[in-house]
Phi, psi and omega in degrees: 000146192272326158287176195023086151249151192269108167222140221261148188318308182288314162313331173248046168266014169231027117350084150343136201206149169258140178216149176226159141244185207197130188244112184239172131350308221227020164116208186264096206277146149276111171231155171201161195220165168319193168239046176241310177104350182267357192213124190283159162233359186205161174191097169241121156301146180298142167094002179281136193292191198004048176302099150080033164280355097029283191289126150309316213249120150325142161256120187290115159276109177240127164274340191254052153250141175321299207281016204267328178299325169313305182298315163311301192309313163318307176317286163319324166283309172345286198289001187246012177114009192259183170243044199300133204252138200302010184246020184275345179232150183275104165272144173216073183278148195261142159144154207305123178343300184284350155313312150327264168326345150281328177297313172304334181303295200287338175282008185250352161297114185265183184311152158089329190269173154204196209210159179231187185267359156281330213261008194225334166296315133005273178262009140290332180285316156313299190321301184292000186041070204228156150309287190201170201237178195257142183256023158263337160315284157333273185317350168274316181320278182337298194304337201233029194276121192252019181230043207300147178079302243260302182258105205271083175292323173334319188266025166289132157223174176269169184326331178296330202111343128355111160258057164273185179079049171218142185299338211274338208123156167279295251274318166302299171307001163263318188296307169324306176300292161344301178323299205275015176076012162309164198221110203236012152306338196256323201237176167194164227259161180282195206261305184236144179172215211211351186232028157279000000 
């Protein structure tokens, strides 16, 4: 796999890091990368919570890193109906085994699909060789997925059928799913929450 390559938060705090931007469908991405230039570690839609809290580091804006021309390009087949598939880019999102490890989930989610934060509590409580796992832990983990559309948290839902939870917005998360041919007739959005 082409993805998560692994390194743990403290090996990168002296790191350098690139950010760019990208005029998306659903407003203005933010992408940033190591300072190799070879691994996304962010992707924040404008207006998002915990935009690049992640990052150790300030970020320097460079348009000319290799992975950023990749990421647009993915990006792009994305937004016109295509299925670009996550292992075509070196994602290196930063943060603590279990954040990983929730993050690897949603990336096992296909087009079309979703999930709910039990049914991903679930096969982290297996990962983990555990009884059960908390799906608020999970939910946390989701919310802080710093690699937002690529690493699809979107496709996230609650067990009801609630499309809360995405840093991103409800309304960006709806406009995502729609894309990806969800069949958003089983869900609906809640009345109060935190991701409204």
């Amino acid at each position: 796999m082409r993805f998560f390559v692994h390194r743990d938060v403290d090996i990168r705090r002296s790191n350098m890091y690139y950010s760019t931007k990208y005029q998306s469908p659903i407003g203005m991405i933010t992408l940033a990368c190591d300072g190799g230039g070879e691994n996304l570690v962010g992707l924040w839609i404008e207006g998002q919570k915990y935009f690049g809290d992640t990052i150790p580091e300030t970020m320097t804006e460079n348009n000319n890193m290799p992975i950023f021309n990749d990421v647009k390009k993915w990006l792009d087949r994305y937004f016109t109906g295509k299925k670009p598939d996550i292992s075509e880019l070196k994602l290196a999102p930063i943060g603590g085994k279990f954040r990983q490890g929730v993050w690897k989930i949603l990336c096992e989610i296909p087009y079309g699909e979703t999930i709910s934060y039990g049914g991903i509590a679930k096969k982290m409580a297996v990962k983990m060789n555990k009884e059960s796992m908390s799906s608020q832990a999970v939910g946390g983990a989701v919310g802080h997925n710093p690699i937002s559309i690529i690493i699809p948290c979107h496709r996230v839902v609650g067990s009801n059928g609630s499309l809360t939870g995405f840093s991103g917005g409800i309304k960006k998360k709806i406009k995502l799913l729609e894309l990806e041919g969800v069949d958003l007739s089983r869900l609906f959005v809640p009345k109060k929450g935190t991701a409204l």
